[in-house]
C-alpha positions as CSV (number, residue, x, y, z in Angstrom):
1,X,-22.5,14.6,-28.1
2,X,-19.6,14.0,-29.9
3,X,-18.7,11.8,-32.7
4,X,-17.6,8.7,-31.8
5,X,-13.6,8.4,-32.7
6,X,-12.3,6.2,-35.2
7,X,-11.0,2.6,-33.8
8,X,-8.5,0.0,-35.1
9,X,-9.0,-1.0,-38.9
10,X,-11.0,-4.3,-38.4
11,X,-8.4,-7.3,-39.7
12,X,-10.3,-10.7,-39.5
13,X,-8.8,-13.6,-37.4
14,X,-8.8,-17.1,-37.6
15,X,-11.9,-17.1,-34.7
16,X,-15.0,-19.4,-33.7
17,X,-18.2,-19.1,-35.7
18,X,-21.1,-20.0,-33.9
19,X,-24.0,-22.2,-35.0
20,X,-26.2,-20.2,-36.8
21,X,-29.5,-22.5,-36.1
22,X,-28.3,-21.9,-32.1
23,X,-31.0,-19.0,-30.4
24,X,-28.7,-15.6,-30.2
25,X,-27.9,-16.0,-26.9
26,X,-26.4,-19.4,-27.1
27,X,-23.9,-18.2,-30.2
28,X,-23.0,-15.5,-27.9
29,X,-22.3,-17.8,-25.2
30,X,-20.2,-19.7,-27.6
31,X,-18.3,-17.2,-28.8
32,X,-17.8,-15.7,-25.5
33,X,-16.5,-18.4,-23.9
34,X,-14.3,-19.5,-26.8
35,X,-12.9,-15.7,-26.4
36,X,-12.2,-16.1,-22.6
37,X,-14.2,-13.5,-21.7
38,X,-14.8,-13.2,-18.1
39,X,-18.4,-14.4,-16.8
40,X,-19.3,-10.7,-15.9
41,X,-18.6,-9.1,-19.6
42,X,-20.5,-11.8,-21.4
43,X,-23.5,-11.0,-18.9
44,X,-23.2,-7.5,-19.7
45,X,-22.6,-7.9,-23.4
46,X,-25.5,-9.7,-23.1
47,X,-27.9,-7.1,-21.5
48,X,-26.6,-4.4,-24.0
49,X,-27.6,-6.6,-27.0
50,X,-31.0,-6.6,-25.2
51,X,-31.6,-3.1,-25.0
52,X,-30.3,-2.6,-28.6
53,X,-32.8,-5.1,-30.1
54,X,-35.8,-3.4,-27.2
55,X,-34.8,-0.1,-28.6
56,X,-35.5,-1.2,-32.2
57,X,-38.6,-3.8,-31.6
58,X,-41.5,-2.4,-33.1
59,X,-44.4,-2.2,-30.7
60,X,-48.2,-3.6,-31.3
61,X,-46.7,-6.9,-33.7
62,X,-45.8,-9.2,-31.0
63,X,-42.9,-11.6,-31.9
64,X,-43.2,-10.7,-35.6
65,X,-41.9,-6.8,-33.9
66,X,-38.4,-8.2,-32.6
67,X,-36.3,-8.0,-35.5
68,X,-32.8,-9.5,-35.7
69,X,-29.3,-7.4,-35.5
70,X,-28.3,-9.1,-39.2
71,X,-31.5,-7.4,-40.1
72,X,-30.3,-4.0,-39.2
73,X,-26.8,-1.9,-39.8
74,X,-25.2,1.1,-38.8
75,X,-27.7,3.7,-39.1
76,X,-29.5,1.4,-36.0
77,X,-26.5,1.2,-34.3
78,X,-25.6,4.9,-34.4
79,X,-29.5,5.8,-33.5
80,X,-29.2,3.5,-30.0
81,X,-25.7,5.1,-28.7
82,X,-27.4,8.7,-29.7
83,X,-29.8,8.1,-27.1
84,X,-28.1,6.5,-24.7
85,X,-26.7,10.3,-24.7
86,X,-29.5,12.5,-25.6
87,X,-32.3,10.3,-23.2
88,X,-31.0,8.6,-20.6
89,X,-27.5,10.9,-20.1
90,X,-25.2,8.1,-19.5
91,X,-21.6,8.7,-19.1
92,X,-19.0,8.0,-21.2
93,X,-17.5,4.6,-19.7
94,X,-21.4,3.8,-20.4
95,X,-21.4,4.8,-23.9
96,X,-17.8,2.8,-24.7
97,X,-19.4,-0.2,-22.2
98,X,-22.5,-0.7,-25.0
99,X,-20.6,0.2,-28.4
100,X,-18.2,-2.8,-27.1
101,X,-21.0,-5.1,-26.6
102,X,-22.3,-4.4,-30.2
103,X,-19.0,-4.2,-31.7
104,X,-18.6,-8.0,-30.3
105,X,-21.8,-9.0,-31.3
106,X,-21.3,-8.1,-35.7
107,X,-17.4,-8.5,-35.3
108,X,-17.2,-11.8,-33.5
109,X,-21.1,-13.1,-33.7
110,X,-22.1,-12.5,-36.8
111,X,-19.1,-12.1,-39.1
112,X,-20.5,-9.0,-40.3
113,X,-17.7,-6.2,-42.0
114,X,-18.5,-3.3,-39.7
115,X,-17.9,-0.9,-42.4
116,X,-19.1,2.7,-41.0
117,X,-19.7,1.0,-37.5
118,X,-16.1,1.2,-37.4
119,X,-15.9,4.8,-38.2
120,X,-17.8,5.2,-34.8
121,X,-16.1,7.8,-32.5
122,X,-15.8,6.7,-29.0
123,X,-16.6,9.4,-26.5
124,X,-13.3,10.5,-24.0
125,X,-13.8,10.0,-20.5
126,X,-12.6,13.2,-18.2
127,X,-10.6,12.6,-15.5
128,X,-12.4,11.6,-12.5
129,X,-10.1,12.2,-9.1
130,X,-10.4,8.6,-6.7
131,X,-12.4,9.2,-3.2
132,X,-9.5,8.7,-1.0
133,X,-9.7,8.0,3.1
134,X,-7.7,10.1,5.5
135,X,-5.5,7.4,8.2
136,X,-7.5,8.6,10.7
137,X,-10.5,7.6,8.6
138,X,-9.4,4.2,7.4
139,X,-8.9,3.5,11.8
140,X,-12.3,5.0,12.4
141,X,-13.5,2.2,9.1
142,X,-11.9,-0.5,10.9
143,X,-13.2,0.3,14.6
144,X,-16.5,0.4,13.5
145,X,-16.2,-2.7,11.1
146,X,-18.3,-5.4,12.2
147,X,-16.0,-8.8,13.9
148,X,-17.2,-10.8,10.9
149,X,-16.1,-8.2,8.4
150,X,-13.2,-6.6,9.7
151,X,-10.6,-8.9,8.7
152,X,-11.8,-8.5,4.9
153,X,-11.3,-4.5,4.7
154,X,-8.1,-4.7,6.4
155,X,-7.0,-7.1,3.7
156,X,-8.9,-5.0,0.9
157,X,-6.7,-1.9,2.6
158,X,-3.4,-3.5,3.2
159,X,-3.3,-5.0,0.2
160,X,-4.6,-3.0,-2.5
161,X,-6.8,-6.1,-3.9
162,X,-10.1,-5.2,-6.1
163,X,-13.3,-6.6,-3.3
164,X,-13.7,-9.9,-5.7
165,X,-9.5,-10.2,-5.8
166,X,-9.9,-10.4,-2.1
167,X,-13.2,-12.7,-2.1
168,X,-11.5,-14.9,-4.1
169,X,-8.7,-15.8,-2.6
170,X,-7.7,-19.4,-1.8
171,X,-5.9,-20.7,1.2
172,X,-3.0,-21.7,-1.1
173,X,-2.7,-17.7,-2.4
174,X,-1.5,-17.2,1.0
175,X,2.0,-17.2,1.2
176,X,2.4,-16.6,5.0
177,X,6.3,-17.3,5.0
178,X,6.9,-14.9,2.4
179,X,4.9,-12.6,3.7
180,X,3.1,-12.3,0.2
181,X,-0.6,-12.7,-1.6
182,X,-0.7,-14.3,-4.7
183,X,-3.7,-12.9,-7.2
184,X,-4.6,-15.3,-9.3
185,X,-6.7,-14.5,-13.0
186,X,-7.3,-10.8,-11.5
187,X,-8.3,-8.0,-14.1
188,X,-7.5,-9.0,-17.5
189,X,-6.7,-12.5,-16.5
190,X,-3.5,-11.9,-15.1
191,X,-1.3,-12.9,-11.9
192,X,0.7,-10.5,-9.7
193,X,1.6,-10.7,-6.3
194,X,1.1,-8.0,-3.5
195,X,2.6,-7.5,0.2
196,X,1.2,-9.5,3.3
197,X,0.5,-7.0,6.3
198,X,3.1,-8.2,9.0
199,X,-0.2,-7.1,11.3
200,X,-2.7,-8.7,9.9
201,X,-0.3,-12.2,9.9
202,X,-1.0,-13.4,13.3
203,X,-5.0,-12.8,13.1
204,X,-5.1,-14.7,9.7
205,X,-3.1,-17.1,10.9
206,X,-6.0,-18.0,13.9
207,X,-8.5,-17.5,10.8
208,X,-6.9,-20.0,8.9
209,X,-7.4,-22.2,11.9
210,X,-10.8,-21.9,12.2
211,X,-11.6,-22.0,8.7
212,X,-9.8,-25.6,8.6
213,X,-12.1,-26.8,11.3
214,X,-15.2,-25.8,9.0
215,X,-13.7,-27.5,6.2
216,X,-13.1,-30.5,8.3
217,X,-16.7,-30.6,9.6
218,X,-17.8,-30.3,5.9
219,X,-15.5,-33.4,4.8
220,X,-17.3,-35.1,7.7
221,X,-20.9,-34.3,6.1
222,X,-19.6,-35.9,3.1
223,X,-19.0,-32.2,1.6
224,X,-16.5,-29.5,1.7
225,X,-16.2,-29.3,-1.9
226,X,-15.8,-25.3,-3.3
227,X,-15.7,-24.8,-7.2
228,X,-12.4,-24.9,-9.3
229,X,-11.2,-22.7,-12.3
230,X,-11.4,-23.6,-15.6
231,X,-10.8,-27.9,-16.0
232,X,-9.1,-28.4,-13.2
233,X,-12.0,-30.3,-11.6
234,X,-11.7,-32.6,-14.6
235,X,-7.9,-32.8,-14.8
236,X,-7.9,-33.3,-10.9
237,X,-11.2,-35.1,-9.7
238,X,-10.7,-34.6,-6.0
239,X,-9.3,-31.2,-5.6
240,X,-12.6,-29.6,-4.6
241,X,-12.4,-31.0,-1.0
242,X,-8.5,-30.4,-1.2
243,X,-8.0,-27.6,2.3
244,X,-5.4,-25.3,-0.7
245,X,-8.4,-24.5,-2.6
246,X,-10.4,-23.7,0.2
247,X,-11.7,-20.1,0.6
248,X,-10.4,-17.8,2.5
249,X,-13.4,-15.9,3.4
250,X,-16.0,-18.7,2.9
251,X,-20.1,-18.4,3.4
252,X,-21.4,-19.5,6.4
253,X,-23.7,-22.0,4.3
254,X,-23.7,-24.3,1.5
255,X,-25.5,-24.3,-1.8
256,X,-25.9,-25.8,-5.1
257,X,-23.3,-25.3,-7.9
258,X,-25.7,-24.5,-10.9
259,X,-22.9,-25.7,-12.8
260,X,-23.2,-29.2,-12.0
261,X,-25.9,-29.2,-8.9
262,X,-23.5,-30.6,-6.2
263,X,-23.9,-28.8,-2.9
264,X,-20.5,-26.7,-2.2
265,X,-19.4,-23.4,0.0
266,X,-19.0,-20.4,-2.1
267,X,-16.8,-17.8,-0.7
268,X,-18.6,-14.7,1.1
269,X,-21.0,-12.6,-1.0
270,X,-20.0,-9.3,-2.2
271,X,-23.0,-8.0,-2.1
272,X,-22.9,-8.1,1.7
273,X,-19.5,-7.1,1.9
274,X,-20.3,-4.2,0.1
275,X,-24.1,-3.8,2.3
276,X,-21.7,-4.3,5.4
277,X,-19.1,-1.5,4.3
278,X,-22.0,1.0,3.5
279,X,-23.1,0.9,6.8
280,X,-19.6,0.5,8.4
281,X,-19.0,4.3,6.8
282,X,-22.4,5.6,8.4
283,X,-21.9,4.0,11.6
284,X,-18.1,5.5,10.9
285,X,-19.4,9.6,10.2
286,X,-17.4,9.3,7.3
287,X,-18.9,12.0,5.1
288,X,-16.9,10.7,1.6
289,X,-19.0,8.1,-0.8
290,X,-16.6,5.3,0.4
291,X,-17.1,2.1,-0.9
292,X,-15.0,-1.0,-0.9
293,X,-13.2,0.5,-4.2
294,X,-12.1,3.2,-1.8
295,X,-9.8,1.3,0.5
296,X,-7.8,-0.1,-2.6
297,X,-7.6,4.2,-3.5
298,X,-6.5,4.6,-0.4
299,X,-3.4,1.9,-0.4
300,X,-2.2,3.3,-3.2
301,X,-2.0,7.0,-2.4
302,X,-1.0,6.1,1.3
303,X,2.0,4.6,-0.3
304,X,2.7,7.4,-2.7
305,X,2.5,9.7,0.2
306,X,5.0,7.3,2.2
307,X,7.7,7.7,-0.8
308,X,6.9,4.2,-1.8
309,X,8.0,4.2,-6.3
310,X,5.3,4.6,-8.6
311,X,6.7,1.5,-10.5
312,X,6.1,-0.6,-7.6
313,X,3.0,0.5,-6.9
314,X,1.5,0.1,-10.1
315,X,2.9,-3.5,-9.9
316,X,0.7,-3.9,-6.8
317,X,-2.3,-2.4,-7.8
318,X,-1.8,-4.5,-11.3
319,X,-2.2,-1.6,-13.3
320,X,-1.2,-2.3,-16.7
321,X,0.1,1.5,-17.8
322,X,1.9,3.5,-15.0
323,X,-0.4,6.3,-16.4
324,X,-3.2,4.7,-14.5
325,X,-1.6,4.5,-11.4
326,X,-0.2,8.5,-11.7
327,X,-4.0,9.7,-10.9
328,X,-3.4,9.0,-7.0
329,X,-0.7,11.5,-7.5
330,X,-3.6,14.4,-7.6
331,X,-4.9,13.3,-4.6
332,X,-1.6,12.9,-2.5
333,X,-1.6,15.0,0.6
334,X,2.5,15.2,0.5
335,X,5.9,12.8,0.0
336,X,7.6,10.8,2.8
337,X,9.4,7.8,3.5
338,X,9.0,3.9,4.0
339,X,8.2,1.2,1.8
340,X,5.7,-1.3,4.4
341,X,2.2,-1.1,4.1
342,X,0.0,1.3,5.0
343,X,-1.8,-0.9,7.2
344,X,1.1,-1.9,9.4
345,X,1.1,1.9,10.8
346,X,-2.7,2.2,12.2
């Protein structure tokens, strides 16, 4: 294994300090959410600073064996990311994925000086080629799509959105007369906006439609409320049952918010979609390791391959380098013409 590279010299900012007499998991809360980190990084910041304090429990003393990260330093630090290597062979995003998590936890946590934690050399990822579908593949993908699911690849294809982009997308995002999708707080937090397929407009259009009646039923039930970013549910009390915030691809049932308990429609589980497009590939005799991931691949090299700019594709995919985006260049089959998407020509 090698070294892990040397990062940034750490400069203190003005930052939150947590409560010290909170349990470790509540400061990291704290700090996470006073950070903006999205819900997904604090959970698995979190689950690295578990296995870092497992790794170093001492076994046979019961709570008196947990001991706490101020207790410990670099030498503990650099043992755990060895054998994350030497034991359990994880890959390099891996490796970067848990030094983060501990860098977070004595940068912004603890207000610790890193000292030769910062000296830590992060390992280089190679470069990994994207599983890309063939046209004739993506049709094949969409025959065999079930009804229910169909409308969600062909959105996830024609527009180049990340599966939770797509999931998450309200009826207001929708700019049917523009012929545009608005991404709202995608990767990073940031908004970009990406084509509409002129053939998908009609059949979202009778979506819509029946989506509306759902939500109409639900305001009837005394429901139809769906959860709101950030304060906005504070800031604007009745928005929830508003029919602009309403899902695009809502579940077909209600639940709880563990937020605040009240009963509201969450948009369609990922999981399934991604259960659903893992059997749509079998039922398809696609022989490639497709996943949802794959049909986002796919829009950008089919527009590459059309002639589309670079530039404008990395503007669609969100990409925040253009070096990111040149990858799908390795995988092109060869250069045309045409700037509509791809999924307006199956």
């Amino acid at each position: 294994m090698k070294e892990f590279d040397t990062v940034r010299p750490y400069r203190p900012k003005e930052r939150l300090l947590p409560n010290p007499n909170l349990p470790l998991r509540q400061q990291v809360h704290e700090v996470a959410r006073f950070k903006q980190l999205s819900p997904r990084t604090e959970e698995a910041y979190w689950e690295w600073i578990r296995r870092f304090l497992r790794f170093h429990r001492r076994p046979g003393l019961g709570r008196a064996g947990w001991r706490h990260p101020r207790d410990m330093a670099e030498a503990e630090v650099r043992e755990f990311l060895v054998s994350l290597v030497t034991e359990r062979h994880v890959a390099a995003a891996t490796q970067n994925q848990a030094l983060n998590a501990l860098v977070f936890l004595y940068r912004q946590v603890l207000d610790r000086e890193l000292g030769a934690l910062g000296q830590f050399e992060r390992p280089h990822r190679g470069i990994h080629l994207p599983t890309v579908l063939t046209r004739d593949e993506v049709r094949r993908l969409m025959t065999a799509a079930p009804p229910g699911y169909r409308m969600i690849f062909q959105l996830l294809y024609g527009t180049g959105l990340r599966l939770l982009e797509g999931l998450r997308l309200r009826v207001k995002d929708l700019d049917l007369g523009r012929n545009q999708v608005v991404v709202r707080d995608g990767k990073g937090f940031k908004d970009r906006v990406t084509m509409l397929p002129q053939s998908l407009k009609e059949r979202l259009q009778i979506h819509l439609l029946k989506i509306q009646a759902l939500h109409a039923e639900d305001l009837e039930k005394g429901q139809g409320r769906v959860a709101l970013p950030g304060a906005l549910k504070r800031k604007y009390p009745t928005a929830d049952r508003q029919w602009m915030w309403q899902w695009v691809f809502p579940s077909k049932t209600t639940a709880a918010d563990p937020a605040d308990g009240v009963e509201k429609r969450h948009h369609v589980n990922e999981t399934s979609v991604q259960r659903v497009m893992k059997a749509t590939v079998r039922r398809a005799r696609i022989n490639k390791p497709a996943t949802c991931h794959t049909l986002r691949h796919s829009f950008a090299t089919h527009l590459l391959e059309a002639g589309y700019d670079i530039r404008t594709v990395q503007q669609l995919l969100g990409h925040k380098d253009v070096s990111t985006t040149m990858i799908y260049t390795h995988v092109m089959e060869k250069p045309g013409l045409g700037i509509k998407s791809p999924l307006d020509g199956i």
